[in-house]
One Martini backbone bead per residue (centre of mass of N, CA, C, O) as a GRO file, in nm:
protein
  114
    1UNK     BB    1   6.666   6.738   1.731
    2UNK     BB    2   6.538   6.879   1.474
    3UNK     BB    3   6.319   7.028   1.362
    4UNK     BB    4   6.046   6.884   1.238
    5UNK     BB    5   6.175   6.621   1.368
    6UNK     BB    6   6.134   6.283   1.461
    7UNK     BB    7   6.249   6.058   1.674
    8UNK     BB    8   6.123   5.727   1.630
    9UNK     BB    9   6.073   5.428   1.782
   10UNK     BB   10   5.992   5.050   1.749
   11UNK     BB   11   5.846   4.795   1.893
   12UNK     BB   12   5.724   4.438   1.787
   13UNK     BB   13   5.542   4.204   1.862
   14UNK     BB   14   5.421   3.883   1.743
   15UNK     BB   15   5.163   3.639   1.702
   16UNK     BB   16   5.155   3.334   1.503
   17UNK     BB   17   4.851   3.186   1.368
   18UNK     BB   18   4.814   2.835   1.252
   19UNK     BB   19   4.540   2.773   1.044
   20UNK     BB   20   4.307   2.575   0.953
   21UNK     BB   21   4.058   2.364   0.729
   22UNK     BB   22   3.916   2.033   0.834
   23UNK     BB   23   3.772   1.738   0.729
   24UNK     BB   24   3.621   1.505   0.888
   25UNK     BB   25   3.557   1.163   1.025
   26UNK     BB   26   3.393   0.907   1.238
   27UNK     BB   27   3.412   0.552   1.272
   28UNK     BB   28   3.241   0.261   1.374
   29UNK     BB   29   3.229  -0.049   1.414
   30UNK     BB   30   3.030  -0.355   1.464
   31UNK     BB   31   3.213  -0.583   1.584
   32UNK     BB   32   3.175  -0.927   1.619
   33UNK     BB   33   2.900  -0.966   1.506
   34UNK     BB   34   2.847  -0.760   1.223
   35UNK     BB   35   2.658  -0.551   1.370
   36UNK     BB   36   2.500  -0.300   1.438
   37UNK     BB   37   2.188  -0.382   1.555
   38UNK     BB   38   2.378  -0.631   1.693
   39UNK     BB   39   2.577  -0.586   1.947
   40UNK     BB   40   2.835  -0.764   2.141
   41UNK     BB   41   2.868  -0.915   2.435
   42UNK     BB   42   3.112  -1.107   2.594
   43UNK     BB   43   3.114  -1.442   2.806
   44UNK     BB   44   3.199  -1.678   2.604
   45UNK     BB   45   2.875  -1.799   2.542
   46UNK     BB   46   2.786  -1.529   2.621
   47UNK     BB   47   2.612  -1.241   2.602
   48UNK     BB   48   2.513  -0.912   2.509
   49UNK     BB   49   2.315  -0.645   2.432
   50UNK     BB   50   2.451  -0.340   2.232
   51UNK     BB   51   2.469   0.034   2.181
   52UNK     BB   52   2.621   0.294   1.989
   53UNK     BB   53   2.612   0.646   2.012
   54UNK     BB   54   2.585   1.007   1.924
   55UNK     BB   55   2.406   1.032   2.167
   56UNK     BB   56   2.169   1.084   2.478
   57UNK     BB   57   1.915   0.972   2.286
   58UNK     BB   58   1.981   0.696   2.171
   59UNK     BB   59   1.891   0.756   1.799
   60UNK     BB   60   2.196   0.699   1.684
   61UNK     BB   61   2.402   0.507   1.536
   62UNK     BB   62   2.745   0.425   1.539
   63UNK     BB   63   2.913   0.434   1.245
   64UNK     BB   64   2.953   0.413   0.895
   65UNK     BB   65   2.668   0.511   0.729
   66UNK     BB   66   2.546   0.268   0.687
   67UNK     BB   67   2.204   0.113   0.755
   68UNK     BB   68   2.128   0.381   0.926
   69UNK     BB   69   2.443   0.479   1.041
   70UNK     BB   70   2.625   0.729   1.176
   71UNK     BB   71   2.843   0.996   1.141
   72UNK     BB   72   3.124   1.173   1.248
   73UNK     BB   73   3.139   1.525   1.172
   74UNK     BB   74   3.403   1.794   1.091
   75UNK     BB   75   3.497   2.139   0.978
   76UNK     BB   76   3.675   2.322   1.128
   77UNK     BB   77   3.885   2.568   1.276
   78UNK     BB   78   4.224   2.552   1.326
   79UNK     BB   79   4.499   2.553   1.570
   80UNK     BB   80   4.789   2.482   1.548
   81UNK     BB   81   4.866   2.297   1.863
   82UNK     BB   82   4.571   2.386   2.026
   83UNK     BB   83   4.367   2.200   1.933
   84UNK     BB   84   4.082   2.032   2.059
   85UNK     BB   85   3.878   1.714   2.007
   86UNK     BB   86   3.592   1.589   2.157
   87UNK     BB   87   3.433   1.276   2.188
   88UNK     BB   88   3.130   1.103   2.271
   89UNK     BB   89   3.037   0.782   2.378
   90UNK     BB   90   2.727   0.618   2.357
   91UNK     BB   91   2.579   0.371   2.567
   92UNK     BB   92   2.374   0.036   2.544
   93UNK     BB   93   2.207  -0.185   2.788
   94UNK     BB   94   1.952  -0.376   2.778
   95UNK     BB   95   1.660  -0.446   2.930
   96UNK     BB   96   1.661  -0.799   2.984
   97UNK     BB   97   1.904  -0.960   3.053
   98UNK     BB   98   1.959  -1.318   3.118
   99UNK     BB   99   2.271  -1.320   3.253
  100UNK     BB  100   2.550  -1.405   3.361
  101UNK     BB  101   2.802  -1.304   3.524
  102UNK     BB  102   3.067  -1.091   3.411
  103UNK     BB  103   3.297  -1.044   3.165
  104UNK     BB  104   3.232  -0.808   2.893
  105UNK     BB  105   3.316  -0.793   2.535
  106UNK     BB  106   3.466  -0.572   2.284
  107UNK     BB  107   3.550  -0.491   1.975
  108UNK     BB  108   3.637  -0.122   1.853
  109UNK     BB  109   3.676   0.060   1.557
  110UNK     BB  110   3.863   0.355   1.478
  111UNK     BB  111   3.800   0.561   1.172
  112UNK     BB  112   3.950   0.815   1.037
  113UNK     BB  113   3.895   1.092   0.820
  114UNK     BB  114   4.088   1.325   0.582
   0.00000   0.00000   0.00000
């Protein structure tokens, strides 16, 4: 080393996150019903009425957006490749159905718009 210089080496590594920001919609079809207010699970000829909602306090019926149902919708900002959104839909079963024990079905679509 001469005076007045100084030899100095560094090395850096860095770590590149790449990130959007995307927004997207989550729908819900009405069922087998074709209802969303009266959204049907069957056992042969039995029924059972319920509904899927968007929250624990079973106020907003989780459809499509029209007809007075909402829709999950969010902008976040995303790391790809590592984070996940994970979504609950919250079900309710009316009381005071008296019908036949079984098992009960309906098909639910969801369509996620982006």
């Amino acid at each position: 080393m001469q005076d007045g210089l100084l030899d100095a080496r560094e090395e850096q590594a860095y770590r590149l996150l790449v990130g959007l920001s995307v927004s997207w919609s989550i729908a819900l079809n009405s069922g087998s019903s074709g209802n969303y207010g009266a959204r049907q699970m069957r056992s042969g000829t039995n029924s059972l009425s319920y509904n899927l909602y968007t929250s624990a306090a079973h106020t907003s019926v989780w459809g499509d957006g029209t007809g007075g149902t909402s829709l999950v919708s969010a902008n976040p900002f995303l790391i790809v490749g590592s984070d996940n959104v994970n979504y609950t839909v919250y079900g309710r079963i009316p009381a005071g159905q008296d019908r036949a024990a079984g098992t009960y079905t309906d098909s639910i679509t969801v369509t996620v718009t982006y």
